[in-house]
C-alpha angles and dihedrals in degrees: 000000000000128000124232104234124189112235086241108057136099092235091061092042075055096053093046090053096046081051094070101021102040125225104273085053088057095045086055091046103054104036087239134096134273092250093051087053087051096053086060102052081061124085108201082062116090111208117086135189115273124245102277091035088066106043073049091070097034085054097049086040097055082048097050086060093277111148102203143025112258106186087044092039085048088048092055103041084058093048086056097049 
């Protein structure tokens, strides 16, 4: 089944990553596991990466070809509403 994610959220900026990089790259990434990663690409969950955790993934992301940062991207969209 697929989860509804706001545009805004973390959970969505998380999916985003996990899109380019894969799971098991997050996981490495962010010295956690692939479910843990999971948990955070899902909104109705309530941990999220820490800080360097997630400029972790924006930064994996960016060097995967990605053109933007999407947890940071995510952060300051909130920040705006």
């Amino acid at each position: 089944m697929t989860k509804a994610r706001v545009p805004l959220t973390f959970s969505l900026a998380i999916t985003t990553v996990v899109g380019l990089i894969g799971w098991d790259q997050a996981a490495k990434i962010t010295h956690r596991s692939k479910r843990a990663v999971r948990y955070w690409s899902e909104s109705d969950k309530a941990p999220a990466p820490t800080l360097d955790q997630a400029m972790a993934l924006d930064r994996a992301f960016i060097e995967a070809g990605g053109g933007f940062a999407p947890i940071l991207e995510s952060y300051a969209r909130q920040l705006d509403v």
